[in-house]
Backbone as CSV, one residue per row, in Angstrom:
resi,resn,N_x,N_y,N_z,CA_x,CA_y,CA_z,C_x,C_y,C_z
1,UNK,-121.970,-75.783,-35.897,-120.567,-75.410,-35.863,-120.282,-74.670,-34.558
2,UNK,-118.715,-74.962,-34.064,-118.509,-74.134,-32.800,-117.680,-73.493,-32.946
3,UNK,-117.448,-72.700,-32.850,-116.374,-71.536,-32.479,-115.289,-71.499,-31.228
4,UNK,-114.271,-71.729,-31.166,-113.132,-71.724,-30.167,-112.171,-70.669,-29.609
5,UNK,-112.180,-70.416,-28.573,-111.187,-69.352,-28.193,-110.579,-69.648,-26.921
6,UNK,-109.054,-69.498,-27.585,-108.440,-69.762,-26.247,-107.703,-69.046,-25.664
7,UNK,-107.472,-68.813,-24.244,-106.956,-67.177,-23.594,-106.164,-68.223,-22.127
8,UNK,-105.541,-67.405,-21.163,-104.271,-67.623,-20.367,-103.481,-67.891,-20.300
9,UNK,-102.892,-67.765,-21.775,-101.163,-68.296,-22.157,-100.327,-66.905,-21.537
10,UNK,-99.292,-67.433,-21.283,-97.908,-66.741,-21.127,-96.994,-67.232,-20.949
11,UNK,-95.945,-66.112,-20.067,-94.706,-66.208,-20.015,-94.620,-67.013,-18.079
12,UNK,-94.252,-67.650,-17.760,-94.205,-68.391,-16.512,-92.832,-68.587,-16.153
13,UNK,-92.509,-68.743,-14.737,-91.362,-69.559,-14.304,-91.888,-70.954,-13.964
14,UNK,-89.991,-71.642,-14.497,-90.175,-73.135,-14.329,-90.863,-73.436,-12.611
15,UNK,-91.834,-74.029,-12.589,-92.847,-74.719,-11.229,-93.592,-73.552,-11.250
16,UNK,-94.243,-72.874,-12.013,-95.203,-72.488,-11.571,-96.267,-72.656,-12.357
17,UNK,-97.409,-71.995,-12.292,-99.047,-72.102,-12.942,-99.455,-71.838,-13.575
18,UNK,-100.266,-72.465,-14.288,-101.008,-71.437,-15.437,-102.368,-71.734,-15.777
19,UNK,-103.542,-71.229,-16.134,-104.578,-72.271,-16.151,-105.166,-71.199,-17.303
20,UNK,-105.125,-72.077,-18.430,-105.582,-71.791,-20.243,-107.565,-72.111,-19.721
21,UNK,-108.175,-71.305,-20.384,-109.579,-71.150,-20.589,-109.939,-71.667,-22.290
22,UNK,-110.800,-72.344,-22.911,-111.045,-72.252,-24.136,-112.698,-72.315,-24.141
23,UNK,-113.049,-70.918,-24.668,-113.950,-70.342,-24.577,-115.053,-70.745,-26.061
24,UNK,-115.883,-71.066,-26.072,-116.960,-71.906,-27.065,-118.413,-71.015,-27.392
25,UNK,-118.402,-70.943,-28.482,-119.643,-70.059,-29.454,-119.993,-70.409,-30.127
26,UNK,-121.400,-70.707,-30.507,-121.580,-71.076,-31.774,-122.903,-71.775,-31.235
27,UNK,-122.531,-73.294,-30.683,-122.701,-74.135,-30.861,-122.544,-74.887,-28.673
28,UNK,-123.506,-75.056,-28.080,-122.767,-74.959,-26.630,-121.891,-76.729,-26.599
29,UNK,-120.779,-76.286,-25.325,-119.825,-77.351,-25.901,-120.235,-78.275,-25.026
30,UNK,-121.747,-78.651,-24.702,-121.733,-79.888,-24.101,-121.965,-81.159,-25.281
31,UNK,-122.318,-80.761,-26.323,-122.250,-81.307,-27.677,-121.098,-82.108,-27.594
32,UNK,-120.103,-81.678,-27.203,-118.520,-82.164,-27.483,-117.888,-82.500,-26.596
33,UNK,-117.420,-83.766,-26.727,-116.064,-83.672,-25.595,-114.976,-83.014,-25.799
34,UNK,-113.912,-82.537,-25.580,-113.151,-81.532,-25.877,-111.451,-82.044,-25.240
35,UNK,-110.656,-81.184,-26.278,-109.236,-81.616,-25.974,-108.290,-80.628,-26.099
36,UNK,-107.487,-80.745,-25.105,-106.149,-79.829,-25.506,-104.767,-80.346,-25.850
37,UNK,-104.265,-80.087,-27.160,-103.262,-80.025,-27.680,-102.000,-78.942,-27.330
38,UNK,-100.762,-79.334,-28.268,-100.185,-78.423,-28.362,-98.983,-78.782,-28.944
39,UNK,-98.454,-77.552,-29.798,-97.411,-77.292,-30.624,-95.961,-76.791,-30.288
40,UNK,-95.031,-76.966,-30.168,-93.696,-76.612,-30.019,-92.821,-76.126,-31.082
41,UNK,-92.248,-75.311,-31.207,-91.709,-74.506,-32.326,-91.097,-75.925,-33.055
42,UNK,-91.079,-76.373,-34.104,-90.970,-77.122,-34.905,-90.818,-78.706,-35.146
43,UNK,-91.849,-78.917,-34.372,-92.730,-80.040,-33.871,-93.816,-80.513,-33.706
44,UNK,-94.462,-81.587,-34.320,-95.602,-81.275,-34.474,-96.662,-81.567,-33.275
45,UNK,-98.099,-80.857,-33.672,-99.221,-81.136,-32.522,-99.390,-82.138,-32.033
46,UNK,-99.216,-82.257,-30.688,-99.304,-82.984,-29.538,-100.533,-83.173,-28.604
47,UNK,-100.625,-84.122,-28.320,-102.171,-84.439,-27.782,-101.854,-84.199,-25.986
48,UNK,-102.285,-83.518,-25.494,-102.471,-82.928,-24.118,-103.382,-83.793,-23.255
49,UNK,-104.421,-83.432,-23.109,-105.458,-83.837,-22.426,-106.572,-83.997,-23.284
50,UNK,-108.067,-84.491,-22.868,-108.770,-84.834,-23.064,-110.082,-84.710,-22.245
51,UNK,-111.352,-84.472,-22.291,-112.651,-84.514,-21.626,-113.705,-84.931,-21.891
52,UNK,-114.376,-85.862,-21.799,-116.091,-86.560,-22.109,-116.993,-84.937,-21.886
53,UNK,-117.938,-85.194,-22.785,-119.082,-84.351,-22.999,-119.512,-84.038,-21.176
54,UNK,-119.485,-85.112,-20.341,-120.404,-84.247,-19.259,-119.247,-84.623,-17.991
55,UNK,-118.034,-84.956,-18.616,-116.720,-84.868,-17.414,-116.658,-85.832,-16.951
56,UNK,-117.027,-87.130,-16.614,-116.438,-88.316,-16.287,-114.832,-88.559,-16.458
57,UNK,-114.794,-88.900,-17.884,-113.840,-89.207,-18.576,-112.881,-88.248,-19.154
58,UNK,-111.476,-89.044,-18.523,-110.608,-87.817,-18.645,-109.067,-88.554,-18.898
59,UNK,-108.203,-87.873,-20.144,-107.120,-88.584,-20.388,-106.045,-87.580,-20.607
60,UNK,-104.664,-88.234,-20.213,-103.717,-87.408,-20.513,-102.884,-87.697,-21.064
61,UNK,-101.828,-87.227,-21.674,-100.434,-87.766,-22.033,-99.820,-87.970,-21.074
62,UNK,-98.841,-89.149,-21.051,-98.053,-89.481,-20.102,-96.872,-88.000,-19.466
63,UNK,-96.954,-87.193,-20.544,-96.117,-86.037,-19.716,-96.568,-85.375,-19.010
64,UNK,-97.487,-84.697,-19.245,-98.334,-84.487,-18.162,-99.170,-84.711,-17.063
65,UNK,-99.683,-86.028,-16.787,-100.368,-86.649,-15.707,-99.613,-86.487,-14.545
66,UNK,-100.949,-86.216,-13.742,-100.240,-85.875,-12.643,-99.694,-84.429,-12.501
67,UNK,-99.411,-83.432,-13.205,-99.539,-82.205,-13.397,-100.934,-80.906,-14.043
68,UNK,-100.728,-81.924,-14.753,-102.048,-81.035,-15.639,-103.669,-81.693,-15.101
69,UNK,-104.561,-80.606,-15.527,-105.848,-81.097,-15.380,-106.743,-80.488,-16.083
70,UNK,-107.596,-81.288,-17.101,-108.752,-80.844,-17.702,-109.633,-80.531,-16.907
71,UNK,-110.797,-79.585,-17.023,-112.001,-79.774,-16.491,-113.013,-78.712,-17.525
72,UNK,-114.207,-78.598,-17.061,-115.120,-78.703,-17.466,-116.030,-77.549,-17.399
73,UNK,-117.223,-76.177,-17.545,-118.429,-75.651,-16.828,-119.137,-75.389,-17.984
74,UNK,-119.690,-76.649,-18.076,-121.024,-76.826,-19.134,-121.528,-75.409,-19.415
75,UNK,-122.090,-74.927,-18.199,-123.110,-74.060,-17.710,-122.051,-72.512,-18.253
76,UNK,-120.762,-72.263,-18.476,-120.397,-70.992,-18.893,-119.553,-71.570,-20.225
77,UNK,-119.775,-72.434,-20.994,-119.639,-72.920,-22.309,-117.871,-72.944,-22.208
78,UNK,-117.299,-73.447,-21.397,-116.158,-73.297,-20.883,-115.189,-74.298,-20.963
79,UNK,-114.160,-74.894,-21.271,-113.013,-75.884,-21.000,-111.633,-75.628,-20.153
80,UNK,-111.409,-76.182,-18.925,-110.040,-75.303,-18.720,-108.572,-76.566,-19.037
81,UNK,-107.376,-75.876,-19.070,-106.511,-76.339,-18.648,-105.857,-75.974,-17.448
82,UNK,-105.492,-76.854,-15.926,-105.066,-75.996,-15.080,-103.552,-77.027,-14.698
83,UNK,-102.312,-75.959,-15.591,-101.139,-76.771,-15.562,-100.316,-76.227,-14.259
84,UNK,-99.681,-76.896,-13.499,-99.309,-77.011,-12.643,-97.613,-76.962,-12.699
85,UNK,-96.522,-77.097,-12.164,-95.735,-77.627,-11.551,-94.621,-77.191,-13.379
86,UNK,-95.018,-76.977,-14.220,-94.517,-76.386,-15.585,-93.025,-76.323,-15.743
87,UNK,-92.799,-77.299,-16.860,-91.213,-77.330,-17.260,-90.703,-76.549,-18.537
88,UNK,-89.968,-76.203,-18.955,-89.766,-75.752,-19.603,-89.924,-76.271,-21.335
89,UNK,-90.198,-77.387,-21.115,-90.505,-78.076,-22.108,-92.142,-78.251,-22.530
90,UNK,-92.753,-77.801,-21.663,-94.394,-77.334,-21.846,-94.292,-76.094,-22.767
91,UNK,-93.462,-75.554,-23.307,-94.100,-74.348,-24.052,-93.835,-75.006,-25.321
92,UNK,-95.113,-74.169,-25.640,-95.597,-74.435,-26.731,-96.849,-73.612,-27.137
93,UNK,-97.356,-73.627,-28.228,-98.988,-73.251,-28.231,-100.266,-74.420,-28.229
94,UNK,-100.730,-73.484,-27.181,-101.975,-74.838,-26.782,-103.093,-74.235,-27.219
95,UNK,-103.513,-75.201,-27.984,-104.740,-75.457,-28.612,-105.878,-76.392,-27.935
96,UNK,-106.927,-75.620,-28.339,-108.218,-76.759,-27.458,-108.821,-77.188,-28.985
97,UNK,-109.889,-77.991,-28.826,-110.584,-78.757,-29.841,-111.571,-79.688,-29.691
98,UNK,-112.900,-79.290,-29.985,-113.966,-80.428,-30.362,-113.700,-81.505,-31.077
99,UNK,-114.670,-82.421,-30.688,-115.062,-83.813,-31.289,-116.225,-84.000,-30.756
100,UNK,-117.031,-84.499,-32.184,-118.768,-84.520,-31.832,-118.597,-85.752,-31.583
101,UNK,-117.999,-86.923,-31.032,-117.835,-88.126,-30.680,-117.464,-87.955,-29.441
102,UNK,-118.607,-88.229,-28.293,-117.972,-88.651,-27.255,-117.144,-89.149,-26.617
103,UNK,-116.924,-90.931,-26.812,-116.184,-91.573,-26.428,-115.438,-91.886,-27.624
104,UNK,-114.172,-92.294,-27.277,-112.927,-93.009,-28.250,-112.526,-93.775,-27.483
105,UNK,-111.743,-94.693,-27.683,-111.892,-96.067,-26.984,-110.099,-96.016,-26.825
106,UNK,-109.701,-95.641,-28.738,-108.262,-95.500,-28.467,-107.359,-94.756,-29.847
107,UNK,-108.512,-93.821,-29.718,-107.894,-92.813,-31.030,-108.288,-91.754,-30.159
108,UNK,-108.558,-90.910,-29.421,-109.011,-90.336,-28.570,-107.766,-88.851,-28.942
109,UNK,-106.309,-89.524,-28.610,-104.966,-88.716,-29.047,-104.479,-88.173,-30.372
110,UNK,-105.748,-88.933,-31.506,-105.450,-88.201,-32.785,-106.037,-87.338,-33.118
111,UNK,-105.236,-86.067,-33.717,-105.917,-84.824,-34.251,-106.805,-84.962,-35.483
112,UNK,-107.050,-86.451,-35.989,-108.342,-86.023,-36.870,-109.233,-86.612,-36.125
113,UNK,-109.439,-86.837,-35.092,-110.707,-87.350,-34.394,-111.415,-85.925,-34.416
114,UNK,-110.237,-84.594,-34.079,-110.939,-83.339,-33.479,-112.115,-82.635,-34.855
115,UNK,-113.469,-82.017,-34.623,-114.089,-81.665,-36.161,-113.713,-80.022,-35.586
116,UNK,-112.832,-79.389,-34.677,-112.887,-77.641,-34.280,-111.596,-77.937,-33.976
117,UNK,-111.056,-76.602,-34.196,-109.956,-75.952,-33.266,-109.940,-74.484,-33.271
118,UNK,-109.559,-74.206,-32.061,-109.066,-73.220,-31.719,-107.850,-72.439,-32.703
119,UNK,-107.671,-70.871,-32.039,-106.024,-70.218,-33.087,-105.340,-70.681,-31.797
120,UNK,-105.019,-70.961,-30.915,-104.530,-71.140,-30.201,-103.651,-70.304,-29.002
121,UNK,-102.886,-70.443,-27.758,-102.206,-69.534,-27.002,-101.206,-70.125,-26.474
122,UNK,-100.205,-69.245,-26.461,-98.906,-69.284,-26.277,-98.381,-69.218,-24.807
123,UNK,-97.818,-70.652,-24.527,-97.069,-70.860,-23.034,-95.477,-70.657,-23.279
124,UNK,-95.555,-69.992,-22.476,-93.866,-69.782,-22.368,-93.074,-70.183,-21.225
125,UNK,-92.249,-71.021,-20.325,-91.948,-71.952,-19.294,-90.115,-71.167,-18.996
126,UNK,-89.687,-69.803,-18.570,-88.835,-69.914,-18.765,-87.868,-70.793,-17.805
127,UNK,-86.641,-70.967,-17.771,-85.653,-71.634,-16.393,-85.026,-70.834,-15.365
C-alpha cells in the first residue's frame, strides 16, 4: 500500500505558475505509474495528466497540453505537476493517484484504473 500527499496548491493569478508535488510513503512510487486529477466545485473528477512507472510515457487532457507537465524523481519518491500559463478554469482540487498497472492503452483517463489517492490540494486561478 502507498500513501499520498499532495502540497503546492494555491491562490495564483490568471498566467501564472504553480507546480503541485505529490509526495509517496508506504510503498516507493516506482511501483506505479501515477496521475493527476482534479475536481471543480460541483463537477466531477477530471483526469489531468498521467506518468509511466520510469517516465517515458506521458498523457494529458486536451486542456491542458501544452501547458501542464507531469514529471517524475523516482529517487525522492516524488510526482510533480508543473502548471504553467493557468486559467481560471484550472481551479479546482488536484489530486494525484497510483495505478499498479503500468501501461493502459486507453483507459489510462479513468478513475477506477487508479488503486491510491491522495486528500488532495487546492488551486485557486484568480482573473
Amino acid at each position: 500500500q502507498v500513501q499520498l500527499v499532495e502540497s503546492g496548491g494555491g491562490l495564483v493569478q490568471a498566467g501564472g505558475s504553480l507546480r503541485l508535488s505529490c509526495a509517496a510513503s508506504g510503498r516507493t512510487v516506482t511501483n506505479y505509474a501515477m496521475g493527476w486529477f482534479r475536481q471543480a466545485p460541483g463537477k466531477e473528477r477530471d483526469f489531468v495528466a498521467r506518468i509511466s512507472r520510469s517516465g517515458p510515457r506521458t498523457y494529458y487532457a486536451n486542456s491542458v497540453k501544452g501547458r501542464f507537465t507531469i514529471s517524475r524523481d523516482n529517487a525522492k519518491n516524488t510526482v510533480y505537476l508543473q502548471m504553467n500559463s493557468l486559467k481560471p478554469e484550472d481551479t479546482a482540487v488536484y489530486y494525484c493517484a497510483a495505478d499498479r498497472q503500468d501501461y493502459r492503452s486507453s483507459t489510462y483517463y479513468h478513475l477506477s484504473e487508479y488503486d491510491y489517492w491522495g486528500q488532495g490540494t487546492q488551486v485557486t486561478v484568480s482573473s
